[in-house]
TORKOL-859369 format. One record per residue: residue in one letter; x, y, z of N, C-alpha, C in turn. Coordinates in steps of 0.05 Angstrom, whole numbers, plus 5000, padded with zeros to 4 digits. Layout:
<recs>
AXYZXYZXYZ;...
</recs>
This chain:
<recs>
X385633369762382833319759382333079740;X380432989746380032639733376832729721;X376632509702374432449686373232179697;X371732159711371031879731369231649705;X370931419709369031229693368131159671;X369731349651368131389622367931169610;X370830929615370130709600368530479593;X367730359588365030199581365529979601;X362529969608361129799635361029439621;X362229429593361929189594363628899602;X361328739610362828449636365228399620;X367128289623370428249628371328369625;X371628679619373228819612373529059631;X375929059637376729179666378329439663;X377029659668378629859660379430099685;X380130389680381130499704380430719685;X379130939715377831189696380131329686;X379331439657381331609633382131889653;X384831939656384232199662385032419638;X383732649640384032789618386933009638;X386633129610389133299623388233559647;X390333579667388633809679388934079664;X387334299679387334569669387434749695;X388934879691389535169702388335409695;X385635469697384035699683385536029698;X385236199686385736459705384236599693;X381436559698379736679686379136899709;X380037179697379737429719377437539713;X374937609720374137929719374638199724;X375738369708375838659721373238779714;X372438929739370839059745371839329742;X370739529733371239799744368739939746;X368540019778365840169775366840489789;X366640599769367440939758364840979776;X365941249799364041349802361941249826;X362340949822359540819849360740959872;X363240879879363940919906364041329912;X364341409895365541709898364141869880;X361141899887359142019871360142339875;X358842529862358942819865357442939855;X355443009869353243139859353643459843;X353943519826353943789810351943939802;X351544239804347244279789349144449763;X347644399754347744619722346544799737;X347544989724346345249727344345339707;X340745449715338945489702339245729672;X341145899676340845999650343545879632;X344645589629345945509620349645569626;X350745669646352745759654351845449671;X355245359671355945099683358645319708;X358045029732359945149749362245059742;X363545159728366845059728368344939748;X368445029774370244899792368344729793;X366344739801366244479806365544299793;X365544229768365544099736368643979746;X371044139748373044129752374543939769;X372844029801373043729817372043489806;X370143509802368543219791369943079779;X371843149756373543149733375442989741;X377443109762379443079780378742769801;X376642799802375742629823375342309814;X373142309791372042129777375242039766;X377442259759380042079751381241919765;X381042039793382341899813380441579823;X378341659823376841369816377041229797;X377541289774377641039754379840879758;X382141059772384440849778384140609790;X381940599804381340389824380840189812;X381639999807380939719800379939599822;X377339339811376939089836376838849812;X378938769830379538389812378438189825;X376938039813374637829825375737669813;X376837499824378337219819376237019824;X375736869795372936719799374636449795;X377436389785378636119792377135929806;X377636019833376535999858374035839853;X372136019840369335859842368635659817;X370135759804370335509782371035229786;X373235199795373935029809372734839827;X371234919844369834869865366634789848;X365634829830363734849812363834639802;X366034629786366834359768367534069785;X368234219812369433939832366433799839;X363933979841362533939851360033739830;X361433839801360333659775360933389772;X363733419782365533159774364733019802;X364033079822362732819846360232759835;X358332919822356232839813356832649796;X358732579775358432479758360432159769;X362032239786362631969812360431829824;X359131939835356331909847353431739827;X354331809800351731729790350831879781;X350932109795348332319791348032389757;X347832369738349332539711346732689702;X344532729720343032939710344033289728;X344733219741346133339764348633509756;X350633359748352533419728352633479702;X350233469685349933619665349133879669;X347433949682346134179694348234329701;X349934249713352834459717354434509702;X355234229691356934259665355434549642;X353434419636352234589613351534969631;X351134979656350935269667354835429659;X356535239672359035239666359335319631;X358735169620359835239593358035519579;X355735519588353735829576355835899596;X356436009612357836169633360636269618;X362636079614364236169606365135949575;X364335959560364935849534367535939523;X368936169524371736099524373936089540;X373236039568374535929592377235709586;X378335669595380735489597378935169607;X376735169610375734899625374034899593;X373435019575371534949551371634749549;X374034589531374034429519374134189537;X375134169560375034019586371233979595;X370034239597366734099597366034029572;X366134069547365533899518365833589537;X367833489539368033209543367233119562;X366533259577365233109613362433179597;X361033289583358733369579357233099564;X359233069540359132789527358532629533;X360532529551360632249576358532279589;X358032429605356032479627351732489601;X352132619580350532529565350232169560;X352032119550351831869554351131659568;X351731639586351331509613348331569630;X347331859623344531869630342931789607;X343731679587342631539569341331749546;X342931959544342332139522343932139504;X343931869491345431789467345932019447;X343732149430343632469410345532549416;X344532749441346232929452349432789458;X349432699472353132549468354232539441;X352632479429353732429395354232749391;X352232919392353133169389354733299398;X355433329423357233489434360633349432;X359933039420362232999415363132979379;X361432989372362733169344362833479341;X362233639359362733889361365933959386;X365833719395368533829408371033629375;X369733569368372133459341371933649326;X370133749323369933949293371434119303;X371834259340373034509341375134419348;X376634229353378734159369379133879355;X381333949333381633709314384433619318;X385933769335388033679340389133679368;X386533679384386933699413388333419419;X389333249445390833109441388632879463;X385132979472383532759483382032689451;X382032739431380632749397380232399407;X382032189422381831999417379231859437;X379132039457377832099475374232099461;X373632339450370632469435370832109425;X372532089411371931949376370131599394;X370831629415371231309433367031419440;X368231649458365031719473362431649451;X363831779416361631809403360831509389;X363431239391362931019390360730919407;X361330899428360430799446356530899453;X357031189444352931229443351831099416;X354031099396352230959376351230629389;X353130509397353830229408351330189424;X351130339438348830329464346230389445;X344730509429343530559420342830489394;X344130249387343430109369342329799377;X341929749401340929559413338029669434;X334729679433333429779455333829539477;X332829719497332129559521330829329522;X327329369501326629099502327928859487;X330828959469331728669452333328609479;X334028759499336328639512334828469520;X332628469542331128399558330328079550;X328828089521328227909513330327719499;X332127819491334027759474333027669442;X332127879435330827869412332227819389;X332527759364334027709341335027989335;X336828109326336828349316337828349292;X338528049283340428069264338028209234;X335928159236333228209215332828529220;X333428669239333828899238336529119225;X334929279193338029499189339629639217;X341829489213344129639237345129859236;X343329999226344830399215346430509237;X345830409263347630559289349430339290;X348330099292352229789284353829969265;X353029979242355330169229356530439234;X355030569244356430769253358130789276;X357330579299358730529320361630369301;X361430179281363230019275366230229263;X364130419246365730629236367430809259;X365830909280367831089296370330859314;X369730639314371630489335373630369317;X373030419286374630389269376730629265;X375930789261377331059265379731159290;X377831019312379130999329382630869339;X381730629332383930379332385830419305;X384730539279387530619262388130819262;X387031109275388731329278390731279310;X388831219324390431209356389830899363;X392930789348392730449353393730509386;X395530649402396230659424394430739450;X392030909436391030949461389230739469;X388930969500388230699530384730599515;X383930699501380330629487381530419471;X383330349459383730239436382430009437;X383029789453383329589469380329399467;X378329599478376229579478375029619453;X375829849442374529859411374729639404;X376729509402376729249382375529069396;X374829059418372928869429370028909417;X369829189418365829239407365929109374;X368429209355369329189332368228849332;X369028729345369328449340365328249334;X364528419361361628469367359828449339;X360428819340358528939320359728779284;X362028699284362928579262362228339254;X361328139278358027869274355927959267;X354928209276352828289275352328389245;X353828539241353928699207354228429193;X355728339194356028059178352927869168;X352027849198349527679200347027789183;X347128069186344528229174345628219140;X348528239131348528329107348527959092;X347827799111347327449091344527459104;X343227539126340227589114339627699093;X340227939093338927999070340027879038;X341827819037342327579014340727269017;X340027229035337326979035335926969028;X334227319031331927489020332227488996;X334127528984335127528956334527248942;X336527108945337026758947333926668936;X331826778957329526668959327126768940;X328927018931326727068897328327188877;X331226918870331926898849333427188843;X334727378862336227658848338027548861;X339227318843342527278851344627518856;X344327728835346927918835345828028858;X343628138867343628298888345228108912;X344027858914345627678933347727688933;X349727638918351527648910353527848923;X352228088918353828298926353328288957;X352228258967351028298995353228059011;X353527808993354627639011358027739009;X359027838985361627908982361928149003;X359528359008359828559037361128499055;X358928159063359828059086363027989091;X364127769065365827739069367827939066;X368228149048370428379048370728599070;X368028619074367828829096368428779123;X367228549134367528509156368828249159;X371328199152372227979145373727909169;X373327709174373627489203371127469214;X369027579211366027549213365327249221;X364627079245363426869254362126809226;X359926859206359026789189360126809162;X362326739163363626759142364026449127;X362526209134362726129116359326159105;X357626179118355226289107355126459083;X357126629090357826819052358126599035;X359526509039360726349018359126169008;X357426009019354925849016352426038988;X353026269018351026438992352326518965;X354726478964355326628936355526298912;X356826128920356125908909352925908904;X350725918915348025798908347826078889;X349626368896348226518879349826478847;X352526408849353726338821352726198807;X351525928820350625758806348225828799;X345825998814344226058791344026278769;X346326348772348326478744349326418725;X349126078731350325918706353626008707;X355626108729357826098730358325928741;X359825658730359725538740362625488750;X364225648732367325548749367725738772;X366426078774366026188798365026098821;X362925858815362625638841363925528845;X365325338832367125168839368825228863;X370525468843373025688866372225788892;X369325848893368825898909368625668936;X368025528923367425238941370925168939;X372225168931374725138941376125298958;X375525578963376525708989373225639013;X371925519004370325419032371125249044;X372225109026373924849025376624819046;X377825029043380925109047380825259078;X378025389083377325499107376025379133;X373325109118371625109124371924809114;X373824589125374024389115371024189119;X370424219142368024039152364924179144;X364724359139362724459115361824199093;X359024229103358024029080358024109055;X357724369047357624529025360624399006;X362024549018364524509010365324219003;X364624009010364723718996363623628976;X360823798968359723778951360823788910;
</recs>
């Protein structure tokens, strides 16, 4: 059984759906119904005298009935349930496929398929554009399953809703600035694809993480020398200061990285440090030869 598609729809990057591992459920019901089939009607007797023999048969009888087992092998329909989730979720459908998934998991929550719907539940959240919920159900299949061996699997799904959801529809559309916007979901997406790529540098998500990494790592960059501009521009050098060293430590290879550096020079210097400018303008220098700054 396959997990159709989970990997991210973005242009050049070419991937092949993840398959998770399969499962073999033998999820049995025993039934025993004492009695339905092989009723026996008995009367008490009105001044409290019971009929013995026939108390007796009943006795005898109802024993010989309980032996009876019926085994309802629901494999069978499970299977067929879940096959019928996983075309939905081939198909498109993923409102379709949650609805099953989630009947499936109230149904049997500790089934052999549990932790197998946690992650189709995720994905399939995701993709119908229920960013929350994906985030949730995939930190609840980590919290319970911390050493399951898809962990690299959740950690990617729960990247990827932050990722999507830290951009709306109308910036796509318009292509609006975002960099003036706090990236609280950029970082958290940056954080889980970070997580990702140094615990499981081998797996098949990796690849891509560092592609969004690379992304969201302009982006964090760009917002943390805005807001050092903001700074710049009413004189709280140190706040600047620190904001531009963010940029450069944190997200370092950041497209705007010589922009830090610009900012921390204009902020040294109105610090009256003046040999901390200097140095600084000598690794702008050393980076960023054709920088006007840096000739200065």
């Amino acid at each position: 059984m396959r997990v159709y598609g989970i990997l991210a729809d973005r242009a050049g990057l070419v991937h092949s759906p993840a398959a998770l591992q399969s499962a073999t459920p033998q999820t049995i019901l025993r039934t025993r119904r004492l009695m339905n089939s092989c009723q026996m009607p008995f009367k008490w007797i009105r001044n409290g005298r019971r009929n013995w023999a026939a108390l007796a048969a009943v006795v005898l009888l109802a024993a010989g009935c309980g032996n009876k087992e019926e085994e309802f092998d629901l494999t069978r329909n499970i299977r067929e349930t879940y096959a019928d989730a996983q075309q939905a979720v081939h198909v498109g459908n993923y409102r379709k496929a949650i609805s099953i998934f989630e009947a499936l998991q109230a149904r049997f929550p500790f089934s052999d398929f549990a932790t197998q719907i946690q992650l189709e539940l995720a994905y399939s959240y995701y993709k119908d554009g229920r960013t929350e919920q994906a985030i949730e159900a995939a930190d609840t299949f980590l919290r319970e399953n911390p050493t399951h061996p898809r962990v690299d699997y959740a950690i990617y799904i729960k990247g990827l809703a932050y990722f999507e959801r830290g951009q709306t529809m109308l910036e796509r559309l318009f292509r609006k600035d975002i960099n003036r916007r706090p990236p609280k979901d950029g970082q958290l997406a940056f954080s889980a694809f970070s997580r990702l790529v140094e615990r499981y540098p081998a797996s098949e998500y990796a690849a891509d993480a560092q592609q969004r990494m690379i992304y969201l790592k302009n982006r964090l960059a760009a917002y943390e020398n805005q807001v050092a501009r903001f700074y710049l521009e009413r004189d709280a050098y140190v706040a600047a200061l620190n904001r531009a060293k963010t940029a450069i430590e944190v997200y370092s290879g950041a497209d705007s990285g010589a922009e830090s550096l610009e900012i921390m020079i204009e902020a040294y210097e109105g610090l009256g440090m003046t040999q901390l400018a200097s140095d600084t303008r000598r690794v702008l220098q050393s980076n960023f030869g054709n920088n006007p700054i840096a000739s200065n």
